[in-house]
C-alpha angles and dihedrals in degrees: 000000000000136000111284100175136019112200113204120185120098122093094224142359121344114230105177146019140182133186113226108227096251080068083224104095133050129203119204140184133202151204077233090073094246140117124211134211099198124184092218089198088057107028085232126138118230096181149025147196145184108203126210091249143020121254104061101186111165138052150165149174124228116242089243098054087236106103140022131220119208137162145141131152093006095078094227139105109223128184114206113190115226121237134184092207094108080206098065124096103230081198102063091058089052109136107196100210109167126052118176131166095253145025112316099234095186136358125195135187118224119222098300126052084246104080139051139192126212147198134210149203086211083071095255135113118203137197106215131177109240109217098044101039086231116148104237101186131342123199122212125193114106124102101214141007118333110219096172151034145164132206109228110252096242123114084210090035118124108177130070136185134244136167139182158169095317089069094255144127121196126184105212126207098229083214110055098021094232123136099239104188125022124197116191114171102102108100103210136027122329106231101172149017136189121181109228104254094254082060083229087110147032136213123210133203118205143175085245077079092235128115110219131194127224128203107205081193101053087030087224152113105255100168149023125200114201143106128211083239085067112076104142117086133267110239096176145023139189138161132224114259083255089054091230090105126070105193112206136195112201125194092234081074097256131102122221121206107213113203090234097218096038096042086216116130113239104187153003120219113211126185110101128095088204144039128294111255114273137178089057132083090221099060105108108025128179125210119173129018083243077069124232120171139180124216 
């Protein structure tokens, strides 16, 4: 694997990153206060914005294309719809949808554009409606801050994962608002989780610079990914869309690919001068077997 495309753009550190479905666009956001529309085939950017505050650290495209989530220090949520009329304020049509008591860390939408999930730095997550701002369900159960959550694959799925600063990562049931399953092995802070593509597992990132696998199944840990070489911490994680691949951002700027059955590393990924992005669920993200990530 080799580097296909450099997008340049931002003033300062990248926190977060989200495909768009049709695996074409990219949004980012930045330490610089800005979020960022890219065409990843041409590099170039669609959209911009200059957000409130610095410290974006969270984004996210809706499922339909159609709109984009961010939010960071501000405390707040906020959907922006895309347009393609050069002459629109994208600002003027801002909802601000979530407002927590500390920094938002990750937002998600579910399978509609009219709901979205969110993360804080208050320990909460929290389920809102999108066009009418209402909390729909929160979900307390952290004991400390949560940097990171995943919506389950499944069309039908209602449960997703998070996990946070107290070591921990809980599966939630959306519709009753109860942790269902709790994990609790890593030994620092958990920075990022991806749900296995069959939704019947779940991968985790941490500062105790290992990579661990969880059977929902089995309700147990079944593999660890780590070498005694790796001491820096994994900020973020991702699987191939075959599931064979565990795609891993370490804070030492390189990204090792872990062979998921065999727990061997197969590779290690060089190209940036910085860290990967942490804090965000979205930043390292797969599209295609081939494969081609962005990070």
């Amino acid at each position: 694997m080799k580097t296909r495309r450099t997008l340049k753009g931002h003033g300062n550190k990248v926190l977060c990153m989200d495909w768009c479905k049709d695996k074409r666009r990219i949004v980012s956001s930045s330490q610089d206060g800005k979020v960022i529309v890219w065409d990843s085939f041409t590099t170039n950017k669609e959209h911009a914005v200059t957000m409130p505050c610095t410290w974006v650290m969270a984004c996210a495209y809706a499922p339909s294309g159609c709109a984009i989530a961010c939010g960071g220090l501000d405390n707040k949520c906020s959907v922006y719809p895309l347009t393609f009329d050069k002459n629109e304020n994208m600002a003027a049509k801002k909802k601000s949808v979530a407002m927590h008591t500390n920094y938002l860390s990750a937002c998600s939408f579910t399978n509609s554009d009219m709901q979205i999930l969110t993360a804080s730095g208050d320990g909460t997550c929290a389920l809102w409606d999108v066009e009418s701002g209402q909390l729909l369900q929160s979900f307390h159960g952290h004991g400390a801050d949560v940097l990171c959550l995943d919506l389950a694959p499944s069309e039908t799925g209602n449960t997703f994962v998070s996990g946070g600063c107290d070591k921990k990562a809980m599966v939630w049931d959306m519709r009753s608002g109860q942790c269902v399953q709790a994990f609790e092995t890593h030994e620092s802070d958990i920075n990022s989780v991806r749900y296995y593509p069959s939704g019947d597992a779940f991968a985790s990132g941490s500062d105790d610079a290992t990579c661990r696998l969880y059977d929902l199944r089995a309700d147990r840990e079944v593999a660890i990914y780590s070498k005694e070489s790796i001491i820096f911490g994994a900020s973020s994680v991702d699987f191939s869309l075959s599931g064979r691949l565990l795609f891993a951002g370490y804070n030492d700027y390189t990204i090792n690919v872990w062979d998921v059955l065999k727990g061997s590393r197969v590779s290690i990924l060089f190209g940036h001068e910085n860290r990967t992005p942490v804090k965000p669920t979205q930043g390292l993200q797969e599209t295609y077997e081939a494969p081609a990530i962005i990070c």
